[in-house]
C-alpha positions in Angstrom: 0.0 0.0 0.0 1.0 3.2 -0.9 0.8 6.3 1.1 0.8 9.9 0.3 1.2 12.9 2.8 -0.8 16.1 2.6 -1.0 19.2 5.0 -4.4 19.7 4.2 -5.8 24.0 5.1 -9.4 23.3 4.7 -10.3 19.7 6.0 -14.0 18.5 5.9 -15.8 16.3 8.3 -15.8 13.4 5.9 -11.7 13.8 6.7 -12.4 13.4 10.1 -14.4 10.9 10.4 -12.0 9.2 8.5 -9.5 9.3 10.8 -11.7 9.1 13.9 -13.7 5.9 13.4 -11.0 3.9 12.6 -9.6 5.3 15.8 -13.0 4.6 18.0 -13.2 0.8 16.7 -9.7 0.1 17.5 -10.1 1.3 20.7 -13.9 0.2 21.6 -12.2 -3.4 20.4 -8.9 -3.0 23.3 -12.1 -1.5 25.8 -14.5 -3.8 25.5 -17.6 -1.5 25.2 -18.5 1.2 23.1 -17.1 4.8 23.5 -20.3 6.1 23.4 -18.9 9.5 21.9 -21.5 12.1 22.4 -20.8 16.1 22.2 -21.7 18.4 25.6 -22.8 21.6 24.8 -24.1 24.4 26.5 -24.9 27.5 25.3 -24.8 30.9 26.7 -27.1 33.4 24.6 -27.7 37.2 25.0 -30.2 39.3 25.9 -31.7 38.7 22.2 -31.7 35.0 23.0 -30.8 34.0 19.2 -27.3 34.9 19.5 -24.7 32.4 21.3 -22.5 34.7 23.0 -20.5 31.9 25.0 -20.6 28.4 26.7 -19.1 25.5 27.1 -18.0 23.0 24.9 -17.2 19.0 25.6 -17.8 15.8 24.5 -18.1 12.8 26.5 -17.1 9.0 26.1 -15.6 6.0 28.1 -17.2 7.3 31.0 -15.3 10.6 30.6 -16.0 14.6 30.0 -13.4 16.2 27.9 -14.4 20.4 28.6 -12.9 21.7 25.5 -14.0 25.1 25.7 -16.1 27.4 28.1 -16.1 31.2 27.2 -18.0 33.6 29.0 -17.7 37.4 27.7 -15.7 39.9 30.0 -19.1 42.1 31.2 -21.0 38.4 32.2 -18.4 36.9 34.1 -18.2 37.0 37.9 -21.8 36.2 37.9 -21.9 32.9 38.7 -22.7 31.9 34.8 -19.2 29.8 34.6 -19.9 27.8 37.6 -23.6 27.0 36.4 -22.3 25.8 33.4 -19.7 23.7 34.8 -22.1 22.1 37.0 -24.8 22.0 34.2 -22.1 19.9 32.3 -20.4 17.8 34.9 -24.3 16.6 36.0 -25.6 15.7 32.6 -22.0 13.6 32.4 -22.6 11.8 35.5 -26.3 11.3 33.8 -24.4 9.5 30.8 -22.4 7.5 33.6 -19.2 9.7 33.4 -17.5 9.2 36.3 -14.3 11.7 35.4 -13.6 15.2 34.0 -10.8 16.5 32.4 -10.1 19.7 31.0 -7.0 21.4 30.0 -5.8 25.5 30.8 -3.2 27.9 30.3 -1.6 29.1 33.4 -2.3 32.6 32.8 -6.3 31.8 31.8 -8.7 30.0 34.1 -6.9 27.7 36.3 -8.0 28.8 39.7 -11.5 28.8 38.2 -11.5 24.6 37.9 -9.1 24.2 40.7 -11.6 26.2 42.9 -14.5 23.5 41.7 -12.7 20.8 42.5 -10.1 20.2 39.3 -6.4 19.2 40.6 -3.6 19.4 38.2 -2.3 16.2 36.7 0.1 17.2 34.3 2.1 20.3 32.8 3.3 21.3 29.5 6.0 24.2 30.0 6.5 26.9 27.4 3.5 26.2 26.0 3.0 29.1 24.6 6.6 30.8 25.8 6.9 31.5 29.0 3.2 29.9 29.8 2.1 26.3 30.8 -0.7 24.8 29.4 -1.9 22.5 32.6 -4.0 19.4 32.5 -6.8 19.1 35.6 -9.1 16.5 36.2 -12.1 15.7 38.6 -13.6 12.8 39.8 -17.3 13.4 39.3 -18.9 9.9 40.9 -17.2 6.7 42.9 -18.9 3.4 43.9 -19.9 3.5 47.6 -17.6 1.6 50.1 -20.2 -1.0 50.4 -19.5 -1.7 46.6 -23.4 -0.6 45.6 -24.4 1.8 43.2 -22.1 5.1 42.4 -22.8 8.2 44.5 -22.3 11.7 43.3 -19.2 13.7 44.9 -19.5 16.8 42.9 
């Protein structure tokens, strides 16, 4: 087989997919259950409720949130909005069985945000942009009791 390599500018989502499901049966076959990939999303409109102004952005799968994004504009933060979508997010995960959350931020953006929820740093990439870290958190959103019975919620 023969193989050529493009950068490709504009990809399309038939390129994706043709990398991803390859990549979700290989690993649903190691697993032993499907992924069950399913996107998160909450949005945040404004005041004309047509326009999405911000929110958060995740996807969820082997028992697992992945927060890609959450934006909230400058004159709507301190409100509490962030928080209620974090916690809008990490129930409807533990509603899919989700049992962890990870999310990933720059050192100069919103890490005491997630650490302050709960989030503990896991990992570190330095200069990342230069003279940054980019910092990986995670959560634990639900554990089985100690009597070994059904999960309870620690959020």
């Amino acid at each position: 087989m023969e193989a050529k390599i493009n950068l490709v500018d504009t990809p399309t989502r038939a390129m994706w997919r043709a990398i991803a499901e390859p990549i979700a049966r290989y690993n649903e076959a190691r697993v032993g259950q499907a992924g069950n990939h399913l996107p998160l999303v909450i949005a945040l409109e404004g005041f004309d409720h047509n326009e999405v102004v911000g929110g958060l952005w995740g996807t969820t799968a082997y028992s697992n949130l992945h927060i890609e994004l959450m934006f909230i504009p400058e004159p709507l933060r301190n409100k509490g909005l962030g928080t209620r979508l974090l916690h809008l997010a990490e129930q409807e995960a533990i509603r899919r069985g989700c049992h962890c959350a990870r999310v990933e931020a720059y050192s100069f953006g919103a890490l005491g945000f997630y650490e302050h929820r709960g989030y503990s740093r896991f990992g570190e990439q330095q200069d990342c942009p230069v003279g940054h870290s980019l910092l990986f958190l995670q959560k634990t959103l639900m554990a089985l009791n100690s009597t070994g019975g059904a999960p309870r919620k620690v959020v």
